[in-house]
DSSP file (Angstrom, degrees, kcal/mol; ACC not computed):
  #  RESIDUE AA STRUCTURE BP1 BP2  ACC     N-H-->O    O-->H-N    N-H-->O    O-->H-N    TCO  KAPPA ALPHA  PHI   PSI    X-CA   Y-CA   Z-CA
    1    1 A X              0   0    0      0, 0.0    83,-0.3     0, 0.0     3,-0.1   0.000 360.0 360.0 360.0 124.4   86.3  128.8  110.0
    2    2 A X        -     0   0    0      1,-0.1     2,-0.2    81,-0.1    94,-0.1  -0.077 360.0 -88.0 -70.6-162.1   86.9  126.2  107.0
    3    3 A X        -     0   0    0     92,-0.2     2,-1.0    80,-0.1    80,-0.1  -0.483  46.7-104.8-145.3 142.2   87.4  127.7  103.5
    4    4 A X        -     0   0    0     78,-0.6     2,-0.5    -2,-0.2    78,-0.3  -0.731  29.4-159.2-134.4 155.0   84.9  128.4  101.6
    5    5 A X        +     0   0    0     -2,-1.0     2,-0.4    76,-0.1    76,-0.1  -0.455  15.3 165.3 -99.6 135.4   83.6  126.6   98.6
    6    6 A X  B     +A   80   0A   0     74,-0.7    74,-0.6    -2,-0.5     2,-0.4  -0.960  24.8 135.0-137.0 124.1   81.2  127.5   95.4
    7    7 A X        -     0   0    0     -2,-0.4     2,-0.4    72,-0.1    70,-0.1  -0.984  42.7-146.9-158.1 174.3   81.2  125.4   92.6
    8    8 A X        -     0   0    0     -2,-0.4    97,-0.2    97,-0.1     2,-0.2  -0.970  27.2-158.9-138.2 106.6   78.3  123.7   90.0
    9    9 A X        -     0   0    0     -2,-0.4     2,-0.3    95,-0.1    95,-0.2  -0.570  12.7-135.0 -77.3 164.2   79.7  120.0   88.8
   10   10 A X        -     0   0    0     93,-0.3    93,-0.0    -2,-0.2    92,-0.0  -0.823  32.8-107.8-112.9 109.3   78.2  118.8   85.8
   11   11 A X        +     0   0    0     -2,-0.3     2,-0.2     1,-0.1    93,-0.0   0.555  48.4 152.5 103.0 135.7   77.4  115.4   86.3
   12   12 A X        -     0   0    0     93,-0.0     2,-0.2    91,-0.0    91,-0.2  -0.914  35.3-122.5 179.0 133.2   78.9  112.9   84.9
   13   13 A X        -     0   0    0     -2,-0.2    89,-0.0     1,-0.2    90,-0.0  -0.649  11.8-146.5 -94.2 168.0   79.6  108.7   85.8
   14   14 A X  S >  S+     0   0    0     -2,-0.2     3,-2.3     3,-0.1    -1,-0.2   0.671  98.8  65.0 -46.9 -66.5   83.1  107.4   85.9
   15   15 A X  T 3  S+     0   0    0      1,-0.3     4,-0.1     3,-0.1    -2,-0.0   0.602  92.0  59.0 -61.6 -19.0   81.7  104.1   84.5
   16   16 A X  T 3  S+     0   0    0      2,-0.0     2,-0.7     0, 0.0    -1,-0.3   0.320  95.3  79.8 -94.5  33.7   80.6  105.7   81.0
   17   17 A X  S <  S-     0   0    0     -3,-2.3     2,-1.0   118,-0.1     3,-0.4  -0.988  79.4-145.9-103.3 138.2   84.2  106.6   80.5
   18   18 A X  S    S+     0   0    0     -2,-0.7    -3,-0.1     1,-0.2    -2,-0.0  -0.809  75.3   4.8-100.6 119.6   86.2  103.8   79.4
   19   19 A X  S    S+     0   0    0     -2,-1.0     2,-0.3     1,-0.3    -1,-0.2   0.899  82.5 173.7  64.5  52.0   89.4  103.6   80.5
   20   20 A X        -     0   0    0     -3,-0.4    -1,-0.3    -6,-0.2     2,-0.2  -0.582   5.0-176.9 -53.4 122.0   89.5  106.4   82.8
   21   21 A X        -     0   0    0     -2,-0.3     2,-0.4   111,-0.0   113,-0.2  -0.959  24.3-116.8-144.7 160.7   92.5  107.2   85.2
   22   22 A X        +     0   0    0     -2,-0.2     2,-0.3   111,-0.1   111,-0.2  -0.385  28.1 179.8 -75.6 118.8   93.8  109.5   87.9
   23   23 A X  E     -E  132   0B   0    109,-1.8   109,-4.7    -2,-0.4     2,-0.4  -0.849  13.1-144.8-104.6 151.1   96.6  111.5   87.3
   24   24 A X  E     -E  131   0B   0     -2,-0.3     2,-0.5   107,-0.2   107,-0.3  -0.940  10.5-171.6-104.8 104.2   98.3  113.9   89.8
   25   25 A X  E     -E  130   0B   0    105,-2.0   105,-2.4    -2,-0.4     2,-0.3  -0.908  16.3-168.8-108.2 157.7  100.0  117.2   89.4
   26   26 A X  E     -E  129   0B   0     -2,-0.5     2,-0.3   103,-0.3   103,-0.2  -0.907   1.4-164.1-125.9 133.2  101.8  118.7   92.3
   27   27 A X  E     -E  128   0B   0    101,-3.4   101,-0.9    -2,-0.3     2,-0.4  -0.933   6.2-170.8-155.9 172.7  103.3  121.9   93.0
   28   28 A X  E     -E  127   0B   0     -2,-0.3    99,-0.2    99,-0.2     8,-0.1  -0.928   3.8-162.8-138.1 136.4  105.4  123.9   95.0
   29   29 A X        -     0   0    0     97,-1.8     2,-0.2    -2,-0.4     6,-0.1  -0.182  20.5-125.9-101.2-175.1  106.8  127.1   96.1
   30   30 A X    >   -     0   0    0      1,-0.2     3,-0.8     4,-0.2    96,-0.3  -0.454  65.2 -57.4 -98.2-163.5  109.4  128.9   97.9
   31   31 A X  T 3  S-     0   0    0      1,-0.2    94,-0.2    -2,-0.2    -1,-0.2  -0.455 123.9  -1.7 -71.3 148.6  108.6  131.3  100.7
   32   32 A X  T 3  S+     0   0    0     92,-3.5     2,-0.4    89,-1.3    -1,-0.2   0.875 102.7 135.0  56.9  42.8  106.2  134.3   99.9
   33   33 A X    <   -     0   0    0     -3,-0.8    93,-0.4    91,-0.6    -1,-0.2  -0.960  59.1-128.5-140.0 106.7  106.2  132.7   96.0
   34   34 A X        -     0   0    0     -2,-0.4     2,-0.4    85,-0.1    84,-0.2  -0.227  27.6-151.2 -36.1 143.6  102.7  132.5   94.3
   35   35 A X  E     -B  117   0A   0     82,-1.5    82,-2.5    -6,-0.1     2,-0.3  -0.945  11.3-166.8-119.4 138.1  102.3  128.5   92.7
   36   36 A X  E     -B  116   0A   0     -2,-0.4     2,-0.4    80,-0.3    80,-0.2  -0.961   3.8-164.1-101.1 116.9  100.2  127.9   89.8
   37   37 A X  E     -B  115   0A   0     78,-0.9    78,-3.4    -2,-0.3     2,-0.4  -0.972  21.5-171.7-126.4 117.4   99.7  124.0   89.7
   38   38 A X  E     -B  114   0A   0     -2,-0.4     2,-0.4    76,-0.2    76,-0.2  -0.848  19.7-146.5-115.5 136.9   98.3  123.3   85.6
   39   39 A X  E     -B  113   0A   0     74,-3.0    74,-2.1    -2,-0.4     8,-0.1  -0.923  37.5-105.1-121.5 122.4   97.0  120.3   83.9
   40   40 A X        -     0   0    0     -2,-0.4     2,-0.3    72,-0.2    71,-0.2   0.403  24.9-107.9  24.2 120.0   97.8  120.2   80.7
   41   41 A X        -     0   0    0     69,-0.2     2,-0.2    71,-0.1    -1,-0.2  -0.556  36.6-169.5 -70.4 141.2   95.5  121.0   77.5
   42   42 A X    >   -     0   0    0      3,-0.3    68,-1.0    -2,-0.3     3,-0.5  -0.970  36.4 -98.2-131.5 145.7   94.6  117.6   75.4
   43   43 A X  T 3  S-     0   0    0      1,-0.3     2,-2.8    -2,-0.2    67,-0.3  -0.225 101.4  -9.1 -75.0 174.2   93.1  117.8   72.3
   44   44 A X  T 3  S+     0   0    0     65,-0.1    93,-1.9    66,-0.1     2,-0.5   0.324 111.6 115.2  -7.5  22.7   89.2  117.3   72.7
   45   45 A X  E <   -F  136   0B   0     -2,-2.8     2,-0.6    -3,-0.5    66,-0.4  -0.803  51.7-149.9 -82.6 120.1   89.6  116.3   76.2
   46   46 A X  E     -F  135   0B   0     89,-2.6    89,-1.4    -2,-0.5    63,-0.1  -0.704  21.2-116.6-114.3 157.8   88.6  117.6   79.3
   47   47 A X  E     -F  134   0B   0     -2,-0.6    59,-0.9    61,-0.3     2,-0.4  -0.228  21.3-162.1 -74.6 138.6   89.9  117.6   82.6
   48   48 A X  E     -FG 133 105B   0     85,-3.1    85,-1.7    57,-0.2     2,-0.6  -0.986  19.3-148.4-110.0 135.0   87.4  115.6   85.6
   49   49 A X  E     +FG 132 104B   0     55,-2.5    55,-1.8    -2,-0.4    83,-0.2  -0.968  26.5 172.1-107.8 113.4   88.8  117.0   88.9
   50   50 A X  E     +     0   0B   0     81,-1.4    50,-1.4    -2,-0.6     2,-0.3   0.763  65.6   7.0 -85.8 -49.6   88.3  114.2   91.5
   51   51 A X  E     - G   0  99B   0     80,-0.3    80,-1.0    48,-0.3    -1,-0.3  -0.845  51.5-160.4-168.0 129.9   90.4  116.0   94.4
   52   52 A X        +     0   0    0     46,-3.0    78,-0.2    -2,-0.3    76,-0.0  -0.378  15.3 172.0 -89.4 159.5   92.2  119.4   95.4
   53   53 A X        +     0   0    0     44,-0.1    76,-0.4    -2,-0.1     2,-0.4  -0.328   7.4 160.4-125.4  68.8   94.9  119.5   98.2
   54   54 A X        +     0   0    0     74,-0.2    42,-2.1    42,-0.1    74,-0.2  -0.878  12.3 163.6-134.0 133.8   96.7  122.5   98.7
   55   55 A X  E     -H  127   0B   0     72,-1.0    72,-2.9    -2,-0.4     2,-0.4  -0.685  26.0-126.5 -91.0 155.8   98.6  123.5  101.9
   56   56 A X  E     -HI 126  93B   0     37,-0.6    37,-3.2    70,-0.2    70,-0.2  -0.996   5.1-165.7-133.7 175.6  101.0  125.5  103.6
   57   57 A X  E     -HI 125  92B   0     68,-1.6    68,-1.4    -2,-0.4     2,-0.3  -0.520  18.9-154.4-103.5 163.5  104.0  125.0  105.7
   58   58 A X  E     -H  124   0B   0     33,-1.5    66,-0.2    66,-0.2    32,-0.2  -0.972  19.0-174.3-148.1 143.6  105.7  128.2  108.0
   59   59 A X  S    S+     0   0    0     64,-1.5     2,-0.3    -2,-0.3    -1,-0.1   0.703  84.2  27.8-107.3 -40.6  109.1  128.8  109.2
   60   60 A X  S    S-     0   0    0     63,-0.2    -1,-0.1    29,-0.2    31,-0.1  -0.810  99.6 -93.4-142.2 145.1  108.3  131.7  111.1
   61   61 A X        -     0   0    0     -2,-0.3     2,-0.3    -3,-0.1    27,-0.2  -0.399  38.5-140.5 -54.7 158.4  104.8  132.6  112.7
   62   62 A X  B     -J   87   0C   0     25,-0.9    25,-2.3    23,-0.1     2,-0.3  -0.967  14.7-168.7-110.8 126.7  102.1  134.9  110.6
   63   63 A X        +     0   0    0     -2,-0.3     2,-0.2    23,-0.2     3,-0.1  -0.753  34.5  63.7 -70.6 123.1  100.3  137.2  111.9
   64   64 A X        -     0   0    0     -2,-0.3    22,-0.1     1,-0.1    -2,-0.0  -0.938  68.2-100.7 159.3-174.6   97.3  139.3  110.5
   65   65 A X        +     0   0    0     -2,-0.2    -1,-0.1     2,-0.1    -2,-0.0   0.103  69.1 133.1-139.1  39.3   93.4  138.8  109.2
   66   66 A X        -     0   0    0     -3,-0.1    19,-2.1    18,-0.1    20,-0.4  -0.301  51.6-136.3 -68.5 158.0   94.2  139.0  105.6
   67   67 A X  B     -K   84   0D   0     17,-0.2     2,-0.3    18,-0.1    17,-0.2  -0.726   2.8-147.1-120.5-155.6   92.7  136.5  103.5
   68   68 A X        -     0   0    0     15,-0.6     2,-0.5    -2,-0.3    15,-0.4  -0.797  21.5-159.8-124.8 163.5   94.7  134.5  100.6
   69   69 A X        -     0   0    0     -2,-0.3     2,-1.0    13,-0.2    49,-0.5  -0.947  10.2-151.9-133.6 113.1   91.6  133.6   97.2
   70   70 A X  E     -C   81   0A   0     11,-2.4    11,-1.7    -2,-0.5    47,-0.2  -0.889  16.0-156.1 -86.4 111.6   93.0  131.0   95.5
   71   71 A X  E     -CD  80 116A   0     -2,-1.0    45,-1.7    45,-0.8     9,-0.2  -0.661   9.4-153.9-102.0 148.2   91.7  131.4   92.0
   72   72 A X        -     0   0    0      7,-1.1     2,-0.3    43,-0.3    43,-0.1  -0.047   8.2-150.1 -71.3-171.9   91.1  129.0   88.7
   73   73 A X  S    S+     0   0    0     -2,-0.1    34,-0.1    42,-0.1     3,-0.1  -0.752  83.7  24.7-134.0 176.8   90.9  129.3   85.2
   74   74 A X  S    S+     0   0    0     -2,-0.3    33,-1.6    39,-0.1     2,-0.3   0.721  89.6 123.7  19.1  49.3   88.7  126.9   83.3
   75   75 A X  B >  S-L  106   0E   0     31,-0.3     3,-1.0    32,-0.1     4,-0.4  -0.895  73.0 -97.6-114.0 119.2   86.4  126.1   86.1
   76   76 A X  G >  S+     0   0    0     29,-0.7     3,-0.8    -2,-0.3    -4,-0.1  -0.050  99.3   4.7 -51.4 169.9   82.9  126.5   85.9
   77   77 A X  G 3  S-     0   0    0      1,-0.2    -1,-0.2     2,-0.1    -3,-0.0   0.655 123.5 -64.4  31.8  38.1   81.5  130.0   87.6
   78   78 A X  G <  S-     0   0    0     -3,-1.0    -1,-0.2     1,-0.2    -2,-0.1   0.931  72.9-151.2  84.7  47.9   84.9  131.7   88.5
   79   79 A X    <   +     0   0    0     -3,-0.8    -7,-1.1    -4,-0.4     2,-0.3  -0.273  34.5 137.0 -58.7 130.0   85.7  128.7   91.1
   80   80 A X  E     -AC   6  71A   0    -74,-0.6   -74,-0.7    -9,-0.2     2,-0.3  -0.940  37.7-141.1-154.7 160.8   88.0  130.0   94.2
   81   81 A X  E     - C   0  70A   0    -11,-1.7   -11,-2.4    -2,-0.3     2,-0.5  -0.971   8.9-143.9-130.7 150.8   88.3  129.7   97.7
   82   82 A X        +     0   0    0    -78,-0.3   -78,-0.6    -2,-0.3     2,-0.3  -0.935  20.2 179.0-109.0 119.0   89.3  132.1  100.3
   83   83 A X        -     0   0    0     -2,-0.5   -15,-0.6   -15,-0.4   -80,-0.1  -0.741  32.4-106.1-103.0 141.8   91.2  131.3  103.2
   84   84 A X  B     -K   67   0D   0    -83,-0.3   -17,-0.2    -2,-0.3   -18,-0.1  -0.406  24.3-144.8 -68.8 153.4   92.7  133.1  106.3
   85   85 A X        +     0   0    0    -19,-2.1     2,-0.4     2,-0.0    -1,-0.1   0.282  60.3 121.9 -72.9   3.9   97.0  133.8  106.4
   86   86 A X        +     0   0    0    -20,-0.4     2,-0.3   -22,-0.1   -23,-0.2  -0.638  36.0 162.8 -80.2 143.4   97.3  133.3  109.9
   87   87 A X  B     -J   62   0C   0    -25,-2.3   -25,-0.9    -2,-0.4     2,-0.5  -0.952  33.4-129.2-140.6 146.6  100.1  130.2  110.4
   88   88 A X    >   -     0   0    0     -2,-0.3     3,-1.1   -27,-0.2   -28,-0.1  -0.690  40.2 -84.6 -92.1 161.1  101.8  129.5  113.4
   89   89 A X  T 3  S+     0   0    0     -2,-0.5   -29,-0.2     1,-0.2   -30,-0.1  -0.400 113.8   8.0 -85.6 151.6  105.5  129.0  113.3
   90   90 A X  T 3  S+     0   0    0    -32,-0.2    -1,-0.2     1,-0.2   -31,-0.2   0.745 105.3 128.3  58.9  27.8  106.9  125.5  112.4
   91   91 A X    <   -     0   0    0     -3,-1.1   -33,-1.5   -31,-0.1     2,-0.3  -0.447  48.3-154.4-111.8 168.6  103.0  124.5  111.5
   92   92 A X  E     -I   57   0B   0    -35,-0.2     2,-0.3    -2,-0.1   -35,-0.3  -0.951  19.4-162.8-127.9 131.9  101.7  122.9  108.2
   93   93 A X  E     -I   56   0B   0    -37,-3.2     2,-0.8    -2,-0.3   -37,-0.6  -0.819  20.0-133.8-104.0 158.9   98.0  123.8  107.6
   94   94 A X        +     0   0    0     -2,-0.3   -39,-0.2   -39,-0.2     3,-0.1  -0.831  28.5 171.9-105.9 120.2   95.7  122.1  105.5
   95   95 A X        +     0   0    0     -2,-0.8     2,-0.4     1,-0.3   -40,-0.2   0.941  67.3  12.1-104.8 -48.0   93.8  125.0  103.5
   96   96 A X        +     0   0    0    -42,-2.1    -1,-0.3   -94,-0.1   -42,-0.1  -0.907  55.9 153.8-130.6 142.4   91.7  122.9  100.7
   97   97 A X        +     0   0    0     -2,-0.4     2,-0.3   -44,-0.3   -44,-0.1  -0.221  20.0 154.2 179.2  75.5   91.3  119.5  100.7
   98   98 A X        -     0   0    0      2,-0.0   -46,-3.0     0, 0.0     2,-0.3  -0.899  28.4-158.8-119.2 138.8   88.1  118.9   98.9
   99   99 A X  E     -G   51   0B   0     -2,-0.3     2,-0.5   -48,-0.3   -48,-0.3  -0.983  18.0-147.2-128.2 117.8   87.1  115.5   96.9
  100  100 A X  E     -     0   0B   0    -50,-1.4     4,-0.2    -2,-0.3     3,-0.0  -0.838   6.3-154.1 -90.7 120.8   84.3  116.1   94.1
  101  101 A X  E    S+     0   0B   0     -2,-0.5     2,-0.2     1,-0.5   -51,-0.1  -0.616  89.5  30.9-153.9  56.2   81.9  113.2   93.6
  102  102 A X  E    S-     0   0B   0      1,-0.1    -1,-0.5   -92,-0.0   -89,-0.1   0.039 123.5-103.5-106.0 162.6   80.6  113.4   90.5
  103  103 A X  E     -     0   0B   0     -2,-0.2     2,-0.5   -91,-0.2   -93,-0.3   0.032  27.0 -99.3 -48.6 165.7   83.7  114.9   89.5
  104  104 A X  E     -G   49   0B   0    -55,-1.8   -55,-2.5    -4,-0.2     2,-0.3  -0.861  38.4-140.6-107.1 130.1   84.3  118.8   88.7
  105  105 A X  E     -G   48   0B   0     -2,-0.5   -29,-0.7   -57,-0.2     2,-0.2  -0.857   8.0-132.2 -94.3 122.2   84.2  119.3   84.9
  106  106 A X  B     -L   75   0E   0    -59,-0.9   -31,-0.3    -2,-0.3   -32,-0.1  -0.487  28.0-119.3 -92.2 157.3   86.8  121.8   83.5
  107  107 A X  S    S+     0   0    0    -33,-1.6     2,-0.3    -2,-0.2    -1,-0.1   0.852  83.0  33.2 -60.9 -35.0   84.8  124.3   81.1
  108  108 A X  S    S-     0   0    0    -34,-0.2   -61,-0.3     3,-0.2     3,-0.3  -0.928  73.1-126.5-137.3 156.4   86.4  123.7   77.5
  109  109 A X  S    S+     0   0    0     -2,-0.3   -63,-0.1     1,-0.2   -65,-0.1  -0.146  94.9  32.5 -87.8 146.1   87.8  121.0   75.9
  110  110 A X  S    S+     0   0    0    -68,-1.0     2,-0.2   -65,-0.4    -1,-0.2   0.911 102.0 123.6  63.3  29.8   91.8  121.3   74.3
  111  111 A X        -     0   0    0    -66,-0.4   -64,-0.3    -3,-0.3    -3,-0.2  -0.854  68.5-118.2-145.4 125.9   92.5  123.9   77.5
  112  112 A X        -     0   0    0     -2,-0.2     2,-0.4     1,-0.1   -72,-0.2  -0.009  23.1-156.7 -28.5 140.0   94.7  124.2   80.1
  113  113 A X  E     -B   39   0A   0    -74,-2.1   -74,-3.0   -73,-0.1     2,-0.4  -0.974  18.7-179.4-122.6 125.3   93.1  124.2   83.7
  114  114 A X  E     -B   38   0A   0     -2,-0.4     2,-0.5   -76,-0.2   -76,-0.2  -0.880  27.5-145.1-137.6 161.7   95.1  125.9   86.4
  115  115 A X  E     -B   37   0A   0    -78,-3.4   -78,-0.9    -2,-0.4     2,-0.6  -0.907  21.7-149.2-111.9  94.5   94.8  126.4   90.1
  116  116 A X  E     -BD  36  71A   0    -45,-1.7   -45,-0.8    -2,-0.5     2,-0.6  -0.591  13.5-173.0 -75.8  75.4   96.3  130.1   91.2
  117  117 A X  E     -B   35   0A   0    -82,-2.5   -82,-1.5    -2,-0.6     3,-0.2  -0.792  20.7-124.0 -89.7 121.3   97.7  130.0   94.7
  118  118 A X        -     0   0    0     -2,-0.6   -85,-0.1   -49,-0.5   -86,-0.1  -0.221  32.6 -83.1 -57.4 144.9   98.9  133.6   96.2
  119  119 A X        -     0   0    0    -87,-0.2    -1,-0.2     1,-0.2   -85,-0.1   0.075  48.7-150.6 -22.5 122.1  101.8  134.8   97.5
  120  120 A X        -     0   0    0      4,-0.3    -1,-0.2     1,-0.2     5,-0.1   0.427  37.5 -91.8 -90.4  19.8  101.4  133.6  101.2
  121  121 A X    >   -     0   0    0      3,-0.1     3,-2.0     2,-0.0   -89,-1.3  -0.039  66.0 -41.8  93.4 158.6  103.2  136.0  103.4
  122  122 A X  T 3  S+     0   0    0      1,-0.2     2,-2.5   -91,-0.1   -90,-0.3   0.190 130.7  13.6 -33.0 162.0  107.2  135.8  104.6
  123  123 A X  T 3  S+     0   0    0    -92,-0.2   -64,-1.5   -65,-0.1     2,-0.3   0.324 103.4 120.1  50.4  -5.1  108.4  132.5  105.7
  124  124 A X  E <   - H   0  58B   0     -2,-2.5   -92,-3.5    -3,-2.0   -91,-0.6  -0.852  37.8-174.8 -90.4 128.6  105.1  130.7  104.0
  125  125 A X  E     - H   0  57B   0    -68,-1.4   -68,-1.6    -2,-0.3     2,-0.3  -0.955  11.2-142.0-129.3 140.2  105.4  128.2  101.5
  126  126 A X  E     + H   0  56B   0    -93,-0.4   -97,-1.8   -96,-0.3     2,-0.5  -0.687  15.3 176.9 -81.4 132.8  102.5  126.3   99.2
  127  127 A X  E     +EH  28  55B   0    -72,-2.9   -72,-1.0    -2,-0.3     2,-0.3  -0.995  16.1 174.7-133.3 172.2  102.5  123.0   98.1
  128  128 A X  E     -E   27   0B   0   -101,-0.9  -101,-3.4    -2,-0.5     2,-0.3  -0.962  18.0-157.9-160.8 141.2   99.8  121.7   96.4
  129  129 A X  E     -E   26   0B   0    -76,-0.4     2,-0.3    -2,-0.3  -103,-0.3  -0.992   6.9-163.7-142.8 151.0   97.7  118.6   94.1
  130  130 A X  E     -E   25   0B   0   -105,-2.4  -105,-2.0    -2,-0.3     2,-0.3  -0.833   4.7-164.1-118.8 149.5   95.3  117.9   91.9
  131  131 A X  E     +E   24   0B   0    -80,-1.0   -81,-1.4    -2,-0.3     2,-0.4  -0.876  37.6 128.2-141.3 110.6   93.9  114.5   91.4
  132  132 A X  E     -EF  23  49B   0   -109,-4.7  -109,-1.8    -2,-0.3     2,-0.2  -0.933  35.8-152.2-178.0 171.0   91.7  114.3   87.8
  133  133 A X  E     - F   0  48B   0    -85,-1.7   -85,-3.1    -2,-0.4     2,-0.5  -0.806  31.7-103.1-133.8 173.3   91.4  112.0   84.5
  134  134 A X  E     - F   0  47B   0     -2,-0.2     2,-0.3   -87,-0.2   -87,-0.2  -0.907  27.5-165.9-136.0 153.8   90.4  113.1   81.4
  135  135 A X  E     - F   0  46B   0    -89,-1.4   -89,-2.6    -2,-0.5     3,-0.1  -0.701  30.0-106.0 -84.3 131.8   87.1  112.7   79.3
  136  136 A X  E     - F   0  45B   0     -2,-0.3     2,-0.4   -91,-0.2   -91,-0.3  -0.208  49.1 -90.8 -65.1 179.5   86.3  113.3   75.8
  137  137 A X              0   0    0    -93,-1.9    -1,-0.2     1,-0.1   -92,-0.1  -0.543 360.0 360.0 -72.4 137.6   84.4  116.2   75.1
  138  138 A X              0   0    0     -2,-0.4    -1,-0.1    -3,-0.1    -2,-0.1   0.464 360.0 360.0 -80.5 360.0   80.7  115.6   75.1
C-alpha cells in the first residue's frame, strides 16, 4: 500500500512567473534521527513545491506495523503522509516521491516551509528533497 496523500494546490502557471527556478534542499539523517529538510523564508516570497522525495535506507531489518506521518508546516490543510516502518535489511525504500503540477503553494509569504520526517526505528536512516522556486506573493 503507497503512502497516502491530501493536499489542495492553489493553482498557479509557471509561465506568469518570470524568471522562475528550481532549487533543491536535501537532507539527511543518522540512524533512528528525525530530519527536518526547510526552505528558507524570503521576504514577500513564497515557496512553489514542484517535487518531494524522501526515503530510507536500513542496515538492519525492521520489523513491526507502526506507521511513520511525516508532517509540514506552511502547507496548506495540515499536509502529511503516513507511511508503514517495515524495511528489510540492506534495502532503500522509496516512501514519497510525489511531483505537483500546478505546483503546491506554501501558505504565507516571508515563512519558512519545512518537511518533518520521524525518527525511523534502529538502523533506519532518512534522506530526503524538495524541488520548488519561489513566487512573489499574490
Amino acid at each position: 500500500m503507497g503512502p497516502r496523500v491530501h493536499w489542495r494546490a492553489t493553482l498557479m502557471s509557471i509561465t506568469s512567473i518570470p524568471n522562475a527556478f528550481s532549487t533543491c534542499e536535501y537532507g539527511a539523517g543518522a540512524a533512528n534521527a528525525a530530519v527536518t529538510i526547510t526552505l528558507a523564508a524570503v521576504p514577500n516570497m513564497r515557496h512553489a513545491i514542484t517535487c518531494v522525495q524522501l526515503y530510507r535506507s536500513a542496515t538492519a531489518a525492521l520489523t513491526g506495523t507502526a506507521s511513520l506521518t511525516i508532517t509540514t508546516t506552511n502547507l496548506p490543510d495540515s499536509f502529511s503522509w503516513v507511511v508503514g516502518n517495515l524495511m528489510v535489511a540492506g534495502g532503500t525504500q522509496i516512501d514519497v516521491d510525489t511531483v505537483f503540477v500546478p505546483p503546491l503553494l506554501s501558505s504565507v509569504a516571508n515563512t519558512a516551509t519545512t518537511i518533518v520526517m520521524p525518527a525511523p526505528g534502529l538502523n533506519v536512516l532518512w534522506n530526503g528533497r524538495v524541488f520548488y522556486y519561489l513566487v512573489p506573493e499574490l
